[in-house]
C-alpha beads as a LAMMPS data file, in Angstrom:
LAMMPS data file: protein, C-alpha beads

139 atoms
138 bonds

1 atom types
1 bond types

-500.0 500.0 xlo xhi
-500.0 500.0 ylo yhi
-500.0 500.0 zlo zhi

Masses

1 110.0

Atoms # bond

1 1 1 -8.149 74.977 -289.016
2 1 1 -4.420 75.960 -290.432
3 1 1 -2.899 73.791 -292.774
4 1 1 0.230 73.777 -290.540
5 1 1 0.438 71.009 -288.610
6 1 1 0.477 71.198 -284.775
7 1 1 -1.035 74.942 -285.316
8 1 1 -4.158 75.476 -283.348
9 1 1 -7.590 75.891 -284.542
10 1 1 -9.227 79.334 -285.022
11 1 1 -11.976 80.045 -283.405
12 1 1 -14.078 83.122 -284.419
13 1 1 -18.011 84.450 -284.043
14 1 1 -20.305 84.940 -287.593
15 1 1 -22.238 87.993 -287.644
16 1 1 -23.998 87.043 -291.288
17 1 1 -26.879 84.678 -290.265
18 1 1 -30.029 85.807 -292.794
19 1 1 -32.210 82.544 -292.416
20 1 1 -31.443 82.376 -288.809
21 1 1 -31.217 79.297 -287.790
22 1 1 -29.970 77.439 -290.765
23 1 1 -26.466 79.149 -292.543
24 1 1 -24.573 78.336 -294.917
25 1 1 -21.193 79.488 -295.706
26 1 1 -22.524 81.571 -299.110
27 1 1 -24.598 83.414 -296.420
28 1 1 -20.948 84.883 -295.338
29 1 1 -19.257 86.180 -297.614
30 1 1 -15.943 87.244 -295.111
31 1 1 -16.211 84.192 -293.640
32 1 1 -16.430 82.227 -297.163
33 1 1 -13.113 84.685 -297.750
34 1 1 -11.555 83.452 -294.507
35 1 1 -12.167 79.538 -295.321
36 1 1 -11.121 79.611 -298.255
37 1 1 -12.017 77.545 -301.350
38 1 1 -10.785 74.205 -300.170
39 1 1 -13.063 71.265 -299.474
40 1 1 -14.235 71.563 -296.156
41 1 1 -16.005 68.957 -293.158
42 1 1 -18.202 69.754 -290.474
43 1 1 -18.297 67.874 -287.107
44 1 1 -21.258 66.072 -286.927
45 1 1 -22.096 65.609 -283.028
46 1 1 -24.712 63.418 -283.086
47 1 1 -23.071 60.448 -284.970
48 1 1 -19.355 61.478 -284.176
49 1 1 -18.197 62.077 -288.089
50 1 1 -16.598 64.549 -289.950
51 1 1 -18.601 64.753 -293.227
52 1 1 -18.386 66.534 -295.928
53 1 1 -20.136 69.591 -297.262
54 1 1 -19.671 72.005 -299.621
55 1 1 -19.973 75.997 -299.035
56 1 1 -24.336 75.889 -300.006
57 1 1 -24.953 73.088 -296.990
58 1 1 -27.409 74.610 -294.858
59 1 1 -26.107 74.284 -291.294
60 1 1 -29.093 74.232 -288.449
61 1 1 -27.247 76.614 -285.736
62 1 1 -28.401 77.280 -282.130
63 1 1 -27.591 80.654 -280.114
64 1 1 -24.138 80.139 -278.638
65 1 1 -23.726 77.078 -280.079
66 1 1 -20.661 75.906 -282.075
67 1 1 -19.949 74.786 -285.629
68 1 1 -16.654 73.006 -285.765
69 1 1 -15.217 73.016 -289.283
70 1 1 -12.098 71.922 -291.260
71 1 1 -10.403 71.493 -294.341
72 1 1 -10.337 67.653 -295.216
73 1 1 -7.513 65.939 -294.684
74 1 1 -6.301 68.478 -291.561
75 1 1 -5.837 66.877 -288.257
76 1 1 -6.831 68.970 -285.402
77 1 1 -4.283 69.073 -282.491
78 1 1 -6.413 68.197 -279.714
79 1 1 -9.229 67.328 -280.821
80 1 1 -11.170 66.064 -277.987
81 1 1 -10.572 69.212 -276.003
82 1 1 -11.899 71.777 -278.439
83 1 1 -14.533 69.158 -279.333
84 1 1 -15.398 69.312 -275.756
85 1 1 -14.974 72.634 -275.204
86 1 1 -17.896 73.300 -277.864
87 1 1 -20.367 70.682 -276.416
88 1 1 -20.239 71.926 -272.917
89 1 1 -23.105 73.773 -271.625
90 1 1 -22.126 75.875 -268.671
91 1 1 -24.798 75.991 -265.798
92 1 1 -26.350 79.501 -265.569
93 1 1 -29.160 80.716 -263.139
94 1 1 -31.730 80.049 -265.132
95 1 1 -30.771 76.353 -266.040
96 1 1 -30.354 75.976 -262.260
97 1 1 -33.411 77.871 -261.360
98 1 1 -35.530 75.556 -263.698
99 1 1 -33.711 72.202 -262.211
100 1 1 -35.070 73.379 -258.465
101 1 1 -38.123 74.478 -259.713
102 1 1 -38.496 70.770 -261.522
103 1 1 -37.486 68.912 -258.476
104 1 1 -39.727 70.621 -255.685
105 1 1 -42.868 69.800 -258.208
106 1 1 -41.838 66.190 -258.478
107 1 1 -41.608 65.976 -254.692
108 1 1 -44.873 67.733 -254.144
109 1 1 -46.700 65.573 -256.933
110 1 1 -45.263 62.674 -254.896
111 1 1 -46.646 64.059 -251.613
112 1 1 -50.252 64.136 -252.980
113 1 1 -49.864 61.280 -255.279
114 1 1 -48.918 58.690 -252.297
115 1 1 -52.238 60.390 -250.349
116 1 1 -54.415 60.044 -252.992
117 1 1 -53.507 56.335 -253.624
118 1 1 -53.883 55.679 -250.256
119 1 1 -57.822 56.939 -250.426
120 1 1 -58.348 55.637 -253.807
121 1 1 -57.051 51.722 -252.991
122 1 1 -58.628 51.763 -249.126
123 1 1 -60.402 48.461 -248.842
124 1 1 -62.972 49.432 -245.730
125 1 1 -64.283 51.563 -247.811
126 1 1 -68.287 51.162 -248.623
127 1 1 -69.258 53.820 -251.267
128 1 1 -68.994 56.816 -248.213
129 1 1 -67.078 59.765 -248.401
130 1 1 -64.207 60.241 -245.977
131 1 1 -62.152 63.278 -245.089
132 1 1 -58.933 62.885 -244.524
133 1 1 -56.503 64.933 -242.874
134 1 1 -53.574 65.755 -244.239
135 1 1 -50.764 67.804 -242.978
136 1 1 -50.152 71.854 -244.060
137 1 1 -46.322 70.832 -244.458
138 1 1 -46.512 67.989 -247.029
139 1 1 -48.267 70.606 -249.661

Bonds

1 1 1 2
2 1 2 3
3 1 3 4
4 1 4 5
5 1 5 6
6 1 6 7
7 1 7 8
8 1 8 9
9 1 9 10
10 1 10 11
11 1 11 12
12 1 12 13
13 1 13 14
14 1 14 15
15 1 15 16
16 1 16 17
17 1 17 18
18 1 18 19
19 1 19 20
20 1 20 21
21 1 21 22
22 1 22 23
23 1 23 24
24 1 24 25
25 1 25 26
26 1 26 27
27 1 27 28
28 1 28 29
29 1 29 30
30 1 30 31
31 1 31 32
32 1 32 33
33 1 33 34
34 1 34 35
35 1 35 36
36 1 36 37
37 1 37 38
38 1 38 39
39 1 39 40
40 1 40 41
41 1 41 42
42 1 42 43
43 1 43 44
44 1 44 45
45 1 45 46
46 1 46 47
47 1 47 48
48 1 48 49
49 1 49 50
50 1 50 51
51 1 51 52
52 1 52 53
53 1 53 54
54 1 54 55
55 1 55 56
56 1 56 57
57 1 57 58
58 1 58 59
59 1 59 60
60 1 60 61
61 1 61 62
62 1 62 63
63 1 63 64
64 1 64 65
65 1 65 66
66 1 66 67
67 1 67 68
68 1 68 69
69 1 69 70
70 1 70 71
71 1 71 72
72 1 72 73
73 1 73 74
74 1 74 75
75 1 75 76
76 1 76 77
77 1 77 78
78 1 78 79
79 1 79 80
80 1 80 81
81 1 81 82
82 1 82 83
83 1 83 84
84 1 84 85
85 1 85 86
86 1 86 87
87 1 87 88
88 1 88 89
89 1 89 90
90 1 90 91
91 1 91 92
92 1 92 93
93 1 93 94
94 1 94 95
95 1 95 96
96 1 96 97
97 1 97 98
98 1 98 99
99 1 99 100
100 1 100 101
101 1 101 102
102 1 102 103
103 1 103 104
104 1 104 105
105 1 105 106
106 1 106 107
107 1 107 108
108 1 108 109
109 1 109 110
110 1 110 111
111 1 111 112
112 1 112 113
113 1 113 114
114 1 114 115
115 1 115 116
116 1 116 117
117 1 117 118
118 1 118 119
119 1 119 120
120 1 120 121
121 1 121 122
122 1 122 123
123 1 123 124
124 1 124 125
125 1 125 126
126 1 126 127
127 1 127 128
128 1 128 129
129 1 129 130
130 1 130 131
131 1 131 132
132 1 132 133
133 1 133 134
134 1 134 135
135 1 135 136
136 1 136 137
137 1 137 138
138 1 138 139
């Protein structure tokens, strides 16, 4: 972030990552250069806080993942849409391909779950085994 107000946030890609996946700033150097020597926050996502941390803070990272930083006491011009912008995860084929995969085995588990506990709670039953027939197009 600039220290001009109403300028907005710079967003650039670290290539210096040598305890992959926790970094620190130190690991950096150009981007240690590029920050500068001011006190600087990080965006904690899971409780909603900037917090403090100084250059040796070992961030955990995650492949095209974001780490939103600023100098304390700058206000970033919308906020909530960069802060957005870095949580969304965009849908790809293989995030979709493991959603239909996931869905067709729940409904298949269902299938043979709802036959089985159909055998399993049958009161006429006396101890004898019975074969039951069930249809090619519910497996």
């Amino acid at each position: 972030m600039d220290h001009q107000t109403g300028v907005e946030p710079t967003v650039f890609t670290v290539q210096d990552c040598p305890r992959w996946p926790k970094w620190k700033i130190n690991d950096s150097p150009p981007t240690l250069k590029r920050l500068g020597d001011d006190l600087l926050q990080f965006y904690d996502t899971d409780h909603n806080l900037w917090v403090e941390s100084n250059p040796s803070y070992p961030h955990t990272l995650q492949t095209d993942g974001y780490l939103l930083l600023h100098r304390a006491g700058v206000v970033c011009q919308n906020f909530e849409q960069h802060l957005a912008a870095a949580l969304h995860k965009p849908t790809n084929q293989r995030t979709y391909m493991t959603k239909v995969r996931q869905s067709i085995k729940s409904k298949t588990l269902k299938g043979k779950g709802k036959a089985r506990a159909r055998s399993q709670t049958d009161d006429e039953s006396d101890g004898a085994v019975e074969f039951v027939d069930i249809p090619s197009e519910s497996l």
